[in-house]
C-alpha positions in Angstrom: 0.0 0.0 0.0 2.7 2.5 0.8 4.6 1.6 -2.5 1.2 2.5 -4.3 0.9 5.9 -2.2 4.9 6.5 -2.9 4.0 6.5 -6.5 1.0 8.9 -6.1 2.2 11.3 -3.8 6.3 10.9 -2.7 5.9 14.2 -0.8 3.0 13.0 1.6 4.5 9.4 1.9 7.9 11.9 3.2 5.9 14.4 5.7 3.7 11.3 6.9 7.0 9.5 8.3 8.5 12.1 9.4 6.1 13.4 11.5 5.0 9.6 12.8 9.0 9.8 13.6 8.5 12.3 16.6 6.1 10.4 18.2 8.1 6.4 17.5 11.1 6.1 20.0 14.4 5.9 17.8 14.1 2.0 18.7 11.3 2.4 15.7 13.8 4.2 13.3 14.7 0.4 12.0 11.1 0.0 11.0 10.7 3.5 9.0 14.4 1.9 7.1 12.2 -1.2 6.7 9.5 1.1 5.0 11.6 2.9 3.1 13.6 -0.6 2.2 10.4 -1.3 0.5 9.9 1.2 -2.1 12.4 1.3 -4.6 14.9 4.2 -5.0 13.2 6.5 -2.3 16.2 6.9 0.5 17.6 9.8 -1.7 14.1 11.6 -1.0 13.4 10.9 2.3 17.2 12.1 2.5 16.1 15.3 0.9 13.2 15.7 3.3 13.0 19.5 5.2 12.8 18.1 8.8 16.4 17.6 9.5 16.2 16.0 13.1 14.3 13.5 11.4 17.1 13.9 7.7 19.9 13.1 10.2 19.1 10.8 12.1 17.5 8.4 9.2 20.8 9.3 7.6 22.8 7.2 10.9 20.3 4.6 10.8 21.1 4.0 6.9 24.2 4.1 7.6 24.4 1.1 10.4 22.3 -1.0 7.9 24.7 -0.2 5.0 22.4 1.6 2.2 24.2 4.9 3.4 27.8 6.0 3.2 27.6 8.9 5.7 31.2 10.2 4.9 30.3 10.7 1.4 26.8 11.8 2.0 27.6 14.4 4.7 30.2 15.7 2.3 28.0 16.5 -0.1 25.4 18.2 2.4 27.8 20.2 3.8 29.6 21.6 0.3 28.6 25.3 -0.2 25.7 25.9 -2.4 27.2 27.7 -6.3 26.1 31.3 -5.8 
């Protein structure tokens, strides 16, 4: 069902988590990477989200389950937007 939303609506699918995040313990950040698992090619937008408590701390969790390399990833976050 979520796959089917994904493809409707990536944005809602995004918000939707994110705010469910605040509420889940961080214990429940394995089963938003299980969601996210599940839907083909979306880590790069959830990883592009707004909400960057939730942005960084999926980004660790990825990262510990290997579908993230945070050196490489925080590199790129962190170089200076061309003017």
């Amino acid at each position: 069902m979520i796959t089917e939303l994904w493809k409707v609506n990536q944005n809602l699918v995004i918000k939707s988590i994110s705010s469910f995040s605040k509420d889940w313990q961080k214990l429940n950040f394995h089963l938003i990477i299980d969601i996210i698992q599940n839907i083909p090619d979306s880590l790069v937008h959830f990883l592009n989200s707004e909400d960057f408590e939730f942005v960084f701390t999926l980004a660790i969790f990825a990262s510990n389950k290997d579908l993230l390399n945070m050196e490489t990833w925080l590199k790129e976050k962190l170089k200076p937007s061309p003017n």
